[in-house]
N, C-alpha and C positions, 0 to 999 in steps of 0.2 A: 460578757456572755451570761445568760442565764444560768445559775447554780442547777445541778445535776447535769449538767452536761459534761461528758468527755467518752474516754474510749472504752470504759466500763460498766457506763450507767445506761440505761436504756430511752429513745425521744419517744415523747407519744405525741403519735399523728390521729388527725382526724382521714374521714375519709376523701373532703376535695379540699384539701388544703391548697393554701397559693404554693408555687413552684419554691425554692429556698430561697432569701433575700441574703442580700451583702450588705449586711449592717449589724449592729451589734447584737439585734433581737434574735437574730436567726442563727440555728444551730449549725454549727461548722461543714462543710463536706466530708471531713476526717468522721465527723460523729455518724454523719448517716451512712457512710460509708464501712465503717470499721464496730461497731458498736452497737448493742441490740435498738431495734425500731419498735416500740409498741403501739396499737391504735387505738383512739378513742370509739368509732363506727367501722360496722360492716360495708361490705362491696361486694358486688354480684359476682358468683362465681360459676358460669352452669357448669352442671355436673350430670345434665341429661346424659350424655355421651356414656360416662360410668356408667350409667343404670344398666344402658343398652348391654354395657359389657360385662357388666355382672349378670345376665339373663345369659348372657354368652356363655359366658365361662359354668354356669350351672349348667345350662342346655350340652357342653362337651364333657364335665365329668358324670351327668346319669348317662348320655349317651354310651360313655364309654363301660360305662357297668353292663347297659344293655348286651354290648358287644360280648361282655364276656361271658351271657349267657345263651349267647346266639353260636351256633356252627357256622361261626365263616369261616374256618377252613374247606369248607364241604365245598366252596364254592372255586377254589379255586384246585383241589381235589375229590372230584365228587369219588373217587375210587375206594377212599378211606382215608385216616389220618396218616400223615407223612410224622414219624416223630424223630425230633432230636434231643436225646435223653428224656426229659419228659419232656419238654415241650414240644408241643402242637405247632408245626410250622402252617403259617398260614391265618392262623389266631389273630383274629383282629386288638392290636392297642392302642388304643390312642391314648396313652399318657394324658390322662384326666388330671393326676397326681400332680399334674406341672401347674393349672389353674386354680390349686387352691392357694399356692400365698398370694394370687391376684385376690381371691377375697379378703385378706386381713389386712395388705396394703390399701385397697377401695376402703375398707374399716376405717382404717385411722386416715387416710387423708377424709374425707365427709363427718369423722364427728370433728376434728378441727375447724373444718367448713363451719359447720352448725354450731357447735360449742366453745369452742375458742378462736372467733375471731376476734375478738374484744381484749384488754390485754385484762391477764387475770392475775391476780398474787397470789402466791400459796399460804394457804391458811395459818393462822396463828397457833389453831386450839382443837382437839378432836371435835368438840361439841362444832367450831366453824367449820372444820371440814364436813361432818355431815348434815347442815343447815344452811352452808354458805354465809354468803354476807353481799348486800347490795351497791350498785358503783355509789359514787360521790367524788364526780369528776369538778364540782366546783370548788373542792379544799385544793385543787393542784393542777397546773397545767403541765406539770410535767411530773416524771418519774424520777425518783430517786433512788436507784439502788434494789428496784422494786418492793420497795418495803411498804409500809400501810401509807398508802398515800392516796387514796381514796377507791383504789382499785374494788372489782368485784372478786370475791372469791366464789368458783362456781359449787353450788351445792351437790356432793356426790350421793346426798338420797335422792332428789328429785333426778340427777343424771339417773344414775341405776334403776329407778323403779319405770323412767321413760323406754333403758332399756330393755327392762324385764317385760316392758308395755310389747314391745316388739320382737322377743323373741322365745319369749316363756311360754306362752299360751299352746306355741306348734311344738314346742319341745314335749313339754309333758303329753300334750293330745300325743304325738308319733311314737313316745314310750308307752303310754299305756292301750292304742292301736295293738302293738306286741306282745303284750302281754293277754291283751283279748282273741285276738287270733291266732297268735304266735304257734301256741299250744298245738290246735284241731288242727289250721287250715297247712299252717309252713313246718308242721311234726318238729319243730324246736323243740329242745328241749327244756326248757322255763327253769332251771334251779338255780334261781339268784338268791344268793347269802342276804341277810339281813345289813350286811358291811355295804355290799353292792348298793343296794334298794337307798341305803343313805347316801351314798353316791352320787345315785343317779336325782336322789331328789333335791339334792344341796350344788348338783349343778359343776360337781367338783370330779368326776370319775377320772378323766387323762391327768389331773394335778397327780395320782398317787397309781399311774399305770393301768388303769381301769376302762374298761367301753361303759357308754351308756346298754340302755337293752337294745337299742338299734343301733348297726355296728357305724353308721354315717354322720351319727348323732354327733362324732366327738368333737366336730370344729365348733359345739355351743359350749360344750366348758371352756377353752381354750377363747374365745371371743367372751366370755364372762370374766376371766383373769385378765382380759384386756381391758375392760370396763371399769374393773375395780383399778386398773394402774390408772387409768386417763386421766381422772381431777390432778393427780400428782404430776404426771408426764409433761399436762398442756402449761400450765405456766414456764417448765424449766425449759422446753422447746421455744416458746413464744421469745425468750430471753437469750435464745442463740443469735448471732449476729447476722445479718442478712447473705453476706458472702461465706459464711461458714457452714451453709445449712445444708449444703447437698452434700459439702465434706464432711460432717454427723451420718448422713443416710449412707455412706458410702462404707463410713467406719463401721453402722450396724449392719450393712450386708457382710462386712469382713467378722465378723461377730457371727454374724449365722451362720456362715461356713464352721467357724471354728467349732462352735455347737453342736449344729449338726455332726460334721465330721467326726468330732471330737467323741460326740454321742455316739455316734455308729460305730465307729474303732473301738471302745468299750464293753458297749452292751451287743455289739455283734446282731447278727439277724435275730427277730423281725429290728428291721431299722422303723417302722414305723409307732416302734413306743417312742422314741426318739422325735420321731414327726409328731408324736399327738400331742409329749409335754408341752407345756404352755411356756414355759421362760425360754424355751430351746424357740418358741416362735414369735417370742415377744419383739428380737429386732426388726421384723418385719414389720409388722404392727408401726410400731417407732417409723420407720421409714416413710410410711405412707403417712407420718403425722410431720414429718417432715417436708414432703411433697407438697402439702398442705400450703406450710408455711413458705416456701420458695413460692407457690404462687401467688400467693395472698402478696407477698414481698412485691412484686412481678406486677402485680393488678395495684397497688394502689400506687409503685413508680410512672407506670403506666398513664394513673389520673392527675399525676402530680406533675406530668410534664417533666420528670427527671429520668437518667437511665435504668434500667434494672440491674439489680447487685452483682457485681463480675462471679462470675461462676469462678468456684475452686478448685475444677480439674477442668485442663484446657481440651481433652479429649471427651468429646459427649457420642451415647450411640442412638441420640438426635438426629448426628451428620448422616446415619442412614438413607438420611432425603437427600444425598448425593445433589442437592441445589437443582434436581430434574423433578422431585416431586417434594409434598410435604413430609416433616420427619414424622410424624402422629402415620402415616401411608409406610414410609420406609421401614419403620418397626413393627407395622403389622406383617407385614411382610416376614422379617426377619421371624417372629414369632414362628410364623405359619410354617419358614422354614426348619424351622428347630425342631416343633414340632412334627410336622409331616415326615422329617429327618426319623428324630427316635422311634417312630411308631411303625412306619418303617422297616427299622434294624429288628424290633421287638417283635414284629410279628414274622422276621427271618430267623427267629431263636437267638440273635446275636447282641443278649444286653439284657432285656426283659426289668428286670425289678432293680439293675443296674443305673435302668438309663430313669427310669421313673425317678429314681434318687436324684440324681444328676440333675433332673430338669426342675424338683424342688430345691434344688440346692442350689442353682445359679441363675432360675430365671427371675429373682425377685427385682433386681438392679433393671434389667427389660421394662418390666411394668412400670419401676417407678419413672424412666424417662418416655413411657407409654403414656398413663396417666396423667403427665406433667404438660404433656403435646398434647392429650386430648382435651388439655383443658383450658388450654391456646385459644384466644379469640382471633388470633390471625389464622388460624391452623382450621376454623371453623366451616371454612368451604371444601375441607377435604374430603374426598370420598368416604374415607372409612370414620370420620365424623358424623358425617351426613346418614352413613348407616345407620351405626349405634346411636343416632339422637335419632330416627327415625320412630312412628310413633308403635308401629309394632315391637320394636326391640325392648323400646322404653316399656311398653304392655308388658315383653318380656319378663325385663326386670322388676317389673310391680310385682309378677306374682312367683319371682324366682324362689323365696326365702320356704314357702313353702312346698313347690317344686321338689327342691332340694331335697328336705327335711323327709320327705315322703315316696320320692323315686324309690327309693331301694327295698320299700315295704313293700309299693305296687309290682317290682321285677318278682319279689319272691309269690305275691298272689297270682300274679300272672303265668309265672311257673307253675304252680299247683293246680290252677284249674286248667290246663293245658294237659299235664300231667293225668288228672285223674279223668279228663274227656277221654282220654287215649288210653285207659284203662278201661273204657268203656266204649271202646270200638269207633271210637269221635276223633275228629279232627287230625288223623295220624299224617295227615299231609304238611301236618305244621312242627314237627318235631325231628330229627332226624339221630343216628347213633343209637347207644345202647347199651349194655352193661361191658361189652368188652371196651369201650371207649377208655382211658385212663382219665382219672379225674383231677383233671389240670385247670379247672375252672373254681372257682372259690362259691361258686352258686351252688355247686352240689353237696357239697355238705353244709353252705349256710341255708337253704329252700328245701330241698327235697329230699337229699338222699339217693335220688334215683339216677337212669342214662340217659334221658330223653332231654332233649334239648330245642329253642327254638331254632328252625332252619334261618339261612344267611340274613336274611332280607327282613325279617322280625324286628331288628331293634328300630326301623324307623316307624313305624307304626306304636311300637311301643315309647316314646318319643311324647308323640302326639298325646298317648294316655297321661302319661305323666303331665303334661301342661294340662288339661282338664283339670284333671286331679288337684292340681295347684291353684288354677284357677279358683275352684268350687271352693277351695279351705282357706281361701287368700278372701273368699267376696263375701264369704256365709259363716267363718269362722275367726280367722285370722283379723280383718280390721276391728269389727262387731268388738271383739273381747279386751284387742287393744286399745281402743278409743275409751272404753268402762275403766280399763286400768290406767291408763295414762294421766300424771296427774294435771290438773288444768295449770295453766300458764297464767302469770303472775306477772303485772305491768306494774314499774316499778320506774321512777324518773331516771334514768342515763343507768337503767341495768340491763337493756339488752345487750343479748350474747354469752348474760351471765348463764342463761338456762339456753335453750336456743331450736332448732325444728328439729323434729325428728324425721 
């Protein structure tokens, strides 16, 4: 048998390799089976479906901020508020809260996509880790140990500054938007420390308990300290063993419980310092980096005419497709369930910031067998495939990152001039309540101050502003500055993958 082979060392595959041979050339089934796989080439993996659902999952948590500056209780008590202690029965929530580790798991599954699908070795030397180093797959057809055997090390300056290409530009523009209007238009109060201001401009505020100046901002630190882990993360995953990969993601969902939980039983309420630390959301992250790699495992068994790697728990919530529809259908389902469940109980007063915990805290494991179905070429005629690859959703998703970034600037401008029309004898058909209202809404002391509120039916119209809004800064700002910043790409013989699409 070839040297480097056995149940330790890792095989490196190309992308249409012949099926295995029974002769001496050919690496064992024990190896490919039990033993890390490396590849020499990429393989098509669509990921339209994601995009779809990352525009999703943004479009349901502004929605749900919208909501909490709307009276939808008025709608189902126009009489006045019904309260249960303080809460507002009636109060629309949709657990927005629960969609965001869908975006950090989409995170790491797609820069594995994009970045490590090629197999990478971890660098020797600080000056390699932040310069890289280019393949040299004709010193070695196979892997040893992963040691220097001609692999690529990926460069984590050109990674970072790709992603500072795409996420820095909206970050700073929506902090200093706050800081421009903050003051006159949303009556903020502006007194950020000198400590802060360093903070927010080094990108680091949640590492050390801190908001940016926009209180939405904080999933861009926390996706920066993701960034910086990834050149490290993507070699030590790529060199987990094929059938052990979902039993890693499963281990880090057990990990994020502990974290989380662990955090909260600690630091006690607010639990969402706890949500904003970065290492407290790094397993998630990890997961979706492992997600990653079970498909890529999956797609290139797939080319190779061999099985795909036996799953390591025999119970999946795949089997949701009950064998009557697809699983990628059956877990949307369940989602919607959960959801529409908490949100539900939370606007019965029976749970509220309870259940919002709850649904960050256990729906990660959902997405990652979400994700993993949606990204199913068998799975591919499914309804809720056909949706999210749809080319609206994907539209969606292009101009989500923005969307995002800037929903909660526009809810508070849009309170204020609502606010001061109806101080001016205008538009009082649009506002309902008043100062005896209690203030159970987190909009009133971050926007206004004031009792006026939009009536029921406001948040979908305000909805539609926010996609404008994202649109205009995604088409006329957003690409514009990152394409200037992004650095050019660099052809290099058998080193793609090293760098890879953004």
């Amino acid at each position: 048998p070839r040297s480097g082979h056995g149940p330790f060392s890792p095989a490196l595959r190309g992308e249409m390799s012949a099926p295995p041979r029974h002769d001496a050339e050919a690496p064992t089934q024990h190896t490919a089976s039990t033993g890390p796989i490396l590849y020499k080439t990429k393989v098509a993996v669509n990921t339209q479906a994601l995009t779809g659902m990352r525009g999703f999952a943004v479009m349901h948590v502004a929605f749900n901020h919208a909501c909490t500056l709307s009276d939808s209780a008025s709608f189902f008590f126009p009489d006045g508020p019904h309260l249960h202690g303080t809460c507002v029965i009636g109060q629309i929530q949709l657990m927005g809260a629960g969609s965001l580790g869908f975006f950090f798991l989409i995170s790491g599954f797609v820069l594995v996509i994009g970045y490590a699908q090629i197999a990478l070795r971890p660098a020797a030397t600080c000056r390699e880790f932040a310069a890289g180093s280019p393949a040299d797959f004709a010193s070695s057809s196979s892997v040893v140990g992963g040691g220097r055997s001609g692999l690529p090390v990926l460069s984590a300056m050109s990674f970072l500054r790709s992603r500072f290409a795409r996420l820095g530009p909206m970050y700073y523009l929506a902090n200093l938007l706050v800081v421009m209007i903050g003051g006159r238009l949303l009556r903020n109060q502006l007194e950020y420390t000198p400590y802060q201001i360093v903070l927010m401009l080094t990108c680091t505020s949640t590492w050390f308990f801190e908001e940016p100046f926009l209180v939405t901002l904080w999933t861009i630190p926390v996706l920066f300290f993701f960034y910086l882990c990834f050149p490290v993360l993507a070699p030590w995953i790529q060199r987990i063993p094929p059938r052990h990969v979902r039993g890693i993601a499963i281990a880090m969902y057990g990990l994020n419980i502990v974290l989380y939980g662990g955090g909260y039983t600690l630091l006690g309420y607010p639990w969402t310092w706890v949500r904003n630390f970065p290492p407290a959301r790094l397993p998630v992250f990890v997961m979706g980096m492992c997600c990653a790699m079970q498909r890529l495992h999956a797609t290139h068994a797939r080319l190779e005419g061999r099985p795909s790697p036996t799953e390591s728990c025999p119970t999946r919530l795949g089997l949701l497709g009950c064998g009557c529809m697809h699983p990628v259908t059956g877990l949307a389902i369940c989602w919607l369930g959960v959801t529409l469940a908490s949100s539900l109980a939370a606007s019965a007063c029976l749970g509220g910031e309870a259940l919002r915990y709850y649904n960050e805290l256990f729906l990660p494991m959902l997405f990652y067998e979400w994700v993993y179905a949606a990204t199913d070429p068998d799975q591919s005629d499914s309804p809720v495939v056909r949706f999210f690859s749809s080319r609206p959703m994907v539209w969606l998703g292009d101009v989500s990152m923005a969307t995002y970034m800037l929903h909660y600037l526009v809810l508070g401008v849009l309170a204020r001039f609502i606010e001061l029309s109806v101080a001016r004898g205008l538009m009082r058909k649009f506002v309902t309540g008043g100062p005896s209202w209690p203030p159970y809404r987190f909009g009133q002391a971050m926007f206004s101050g004031g009792g006026s509120w939009f009536v029921w039916w406001t948040p979908w119209p305000s909805v539609l502003v926010f996609v404008v809004v994202g649109w205009f800064f995604t088409r006329f700002f957003e690409v514009p500055v990152g394409n200037l910043l992004r650095p050019a790409r660099r052809k290099a013989p058998g080193a793609e993958g090293a760098g890879g699409p953004e």
